[in-house]
C-alpha positions as CSV (number, residue, x, y, z in Angstrom):
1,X,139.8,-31.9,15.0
2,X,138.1,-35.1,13.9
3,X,134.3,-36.0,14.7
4,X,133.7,-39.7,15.6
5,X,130.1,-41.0,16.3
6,X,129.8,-43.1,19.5
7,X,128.5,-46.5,19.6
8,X,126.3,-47.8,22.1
9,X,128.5,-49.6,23.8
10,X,130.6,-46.6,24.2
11,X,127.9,-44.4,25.1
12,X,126.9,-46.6,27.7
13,X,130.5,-46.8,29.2
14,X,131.3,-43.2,29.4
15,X,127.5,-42.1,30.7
16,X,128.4,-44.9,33.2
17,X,132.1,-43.5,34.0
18,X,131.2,-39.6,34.1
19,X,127.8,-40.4,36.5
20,X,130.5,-41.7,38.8
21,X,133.6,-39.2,38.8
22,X,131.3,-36.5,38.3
23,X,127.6,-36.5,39.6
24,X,126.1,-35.4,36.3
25,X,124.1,-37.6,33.8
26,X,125.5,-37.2,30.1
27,X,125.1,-39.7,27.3
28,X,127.4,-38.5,24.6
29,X,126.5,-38.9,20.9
30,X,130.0,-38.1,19.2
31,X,133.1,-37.2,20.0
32,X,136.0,-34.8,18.9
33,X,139.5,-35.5,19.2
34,X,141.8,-33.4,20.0
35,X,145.7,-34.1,21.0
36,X,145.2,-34.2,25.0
37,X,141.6,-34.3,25.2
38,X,138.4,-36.1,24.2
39,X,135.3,-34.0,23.9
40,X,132.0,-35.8,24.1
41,X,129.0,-34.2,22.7
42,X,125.3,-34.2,23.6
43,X,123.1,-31.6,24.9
44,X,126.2,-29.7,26.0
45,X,130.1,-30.7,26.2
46,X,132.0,-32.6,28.3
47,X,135.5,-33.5,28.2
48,X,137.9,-36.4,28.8
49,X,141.2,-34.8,30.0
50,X,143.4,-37.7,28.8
51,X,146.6,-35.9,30.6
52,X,144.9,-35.6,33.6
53,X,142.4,-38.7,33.4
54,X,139.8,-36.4,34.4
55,X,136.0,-35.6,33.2
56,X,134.4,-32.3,33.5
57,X,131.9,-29.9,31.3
58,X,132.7,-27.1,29.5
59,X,133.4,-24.0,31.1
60,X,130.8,-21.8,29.2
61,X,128.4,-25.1,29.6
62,X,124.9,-25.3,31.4
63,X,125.8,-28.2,32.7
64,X,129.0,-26.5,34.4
65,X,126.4,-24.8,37.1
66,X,125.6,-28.4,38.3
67,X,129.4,-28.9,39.8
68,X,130.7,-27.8,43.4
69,X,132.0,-24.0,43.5
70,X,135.0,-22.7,44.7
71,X,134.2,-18.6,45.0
72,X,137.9,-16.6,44.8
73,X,139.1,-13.2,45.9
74,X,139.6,-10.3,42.7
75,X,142.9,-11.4,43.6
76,X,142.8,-14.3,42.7
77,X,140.5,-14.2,40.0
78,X,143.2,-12.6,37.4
79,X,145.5,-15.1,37.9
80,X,143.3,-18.4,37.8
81,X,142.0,-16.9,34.5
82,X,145.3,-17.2,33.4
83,X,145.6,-21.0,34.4
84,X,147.1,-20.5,37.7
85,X,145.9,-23.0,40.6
86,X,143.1,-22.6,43.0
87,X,145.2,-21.5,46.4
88,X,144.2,-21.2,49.8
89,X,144.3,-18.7,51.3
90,X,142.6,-16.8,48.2
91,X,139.1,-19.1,48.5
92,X,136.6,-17.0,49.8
93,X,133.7,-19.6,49.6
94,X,133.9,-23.2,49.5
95,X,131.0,-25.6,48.6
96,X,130.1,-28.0,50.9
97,X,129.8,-30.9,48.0
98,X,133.4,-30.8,47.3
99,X,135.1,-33.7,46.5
100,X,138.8,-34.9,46.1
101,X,139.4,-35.7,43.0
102,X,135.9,-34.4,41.6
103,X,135.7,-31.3,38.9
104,X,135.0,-27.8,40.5
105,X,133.5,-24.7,38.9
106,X,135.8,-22.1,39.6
107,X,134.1,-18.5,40.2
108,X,134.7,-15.0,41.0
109,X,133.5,-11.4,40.7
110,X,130.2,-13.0,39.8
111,X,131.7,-15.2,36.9
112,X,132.9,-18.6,35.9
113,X,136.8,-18.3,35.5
114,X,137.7,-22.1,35.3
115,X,137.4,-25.5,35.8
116,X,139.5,-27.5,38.5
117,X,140.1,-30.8,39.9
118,X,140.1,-30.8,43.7
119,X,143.0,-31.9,45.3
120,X,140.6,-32.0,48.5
121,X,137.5,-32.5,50.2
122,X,135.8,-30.0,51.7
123,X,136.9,-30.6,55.2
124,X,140.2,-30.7,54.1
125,X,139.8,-27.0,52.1
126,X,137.6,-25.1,54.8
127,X,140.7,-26.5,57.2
128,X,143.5,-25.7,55.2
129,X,145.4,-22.7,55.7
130,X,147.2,-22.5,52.4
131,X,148.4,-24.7,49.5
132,X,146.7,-25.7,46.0
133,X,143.2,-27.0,46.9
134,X,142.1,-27.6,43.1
135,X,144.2,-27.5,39.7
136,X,143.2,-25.9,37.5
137,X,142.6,-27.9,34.1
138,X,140.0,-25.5,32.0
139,X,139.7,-21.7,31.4
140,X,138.3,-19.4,28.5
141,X,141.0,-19.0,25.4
142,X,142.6,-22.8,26.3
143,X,143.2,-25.5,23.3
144,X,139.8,-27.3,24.7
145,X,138.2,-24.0,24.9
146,X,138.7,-23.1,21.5
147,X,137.8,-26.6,19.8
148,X,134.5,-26.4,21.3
149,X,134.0,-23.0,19.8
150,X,135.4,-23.9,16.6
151,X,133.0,-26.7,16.5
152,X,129.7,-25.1,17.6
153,X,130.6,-22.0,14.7
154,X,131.0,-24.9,12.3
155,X,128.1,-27.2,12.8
156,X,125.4,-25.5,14.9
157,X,125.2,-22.1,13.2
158,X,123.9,-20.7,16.5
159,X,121.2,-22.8,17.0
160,X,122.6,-24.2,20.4
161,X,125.0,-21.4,21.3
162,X,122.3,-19.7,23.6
163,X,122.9,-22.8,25.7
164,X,126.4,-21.7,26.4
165,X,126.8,-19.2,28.9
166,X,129.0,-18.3,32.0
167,X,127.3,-19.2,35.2
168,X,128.2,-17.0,38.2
């Protein structure tokens, strides 16, 4: 894992880029590189999916509560923690803010399981009768997942770990 610092320049352009594929404000201050990923630091986490060409937060992240839900089955809920797809017909609740293309907070039996990239909007979900409605790209105990850990043990000494919980 290597730590760069971000310019200003840089800064500027990915605040800029994740404001617009994502809806949240972040202004990274470093970054971490891993193989398939990029994750920018600040307040909180958010990565650059470089595989996917995708931002979203980190799954244990505040900052994850602030992105459209998808609520699953116990059925379902299993599964997706194991990387599986978000599936209709196993949505039980679909946020009206959904957007194709757009990150989604993944949750079930009252926790966060994942984070997904919606393959539609919510018209498109609440209408569909089955097939993938988001991929899923982030869940507990994946590479990103434990770099982010890894880093907080190493540099914050649990002075910002209370800031990472699961949101239900």
């Amino acid at each position: 894992m290597k730590i760069n610092y971000l310019s200003k320049k840089e800064i500027k352009q990915y605040s800029k880029e994740i404001m617009e594929r994502t809806g949240i404000h972040f202004e990274p201050e470093r970054a971490l590189e891993l193989e398939n990923a990029l994750v920018l630091v600040d307040d909180g986490f958010m990565i650059y999916d470089k595989k996917n060409s995708a931002f979203y937060p980190f799954l244990a992240d505040k900052i994850s509560g602030q992105l459209p839900q998808l609520e699953v089955d116990s059925g379902a809920s299993e599964r997706i923690k194991q990387g599986a797809n978000v599936m209709r017909p196993g949505i039980i609740n679909i946020d009206s803010k959904l957007k194709n293309g757009w990150p989604a907070l993944i949750t079930g039996n009252k926790e966060s399981l994942a984070i997904a990239i919606s393959m539609m909007d919510y018209a498109e979900a609440v209408s569909a009768q089955k097939g993938v409605v988001a991929r899923n790209v982030h869940r507990q105990g994946d590479q990103i997942w434990n770099a982010v850990i890894e880093f907080v043990k190493k540099y914050y000494k649990g002075s910002n770990q209370s800031e990472m919980k699961q949101h239900p």
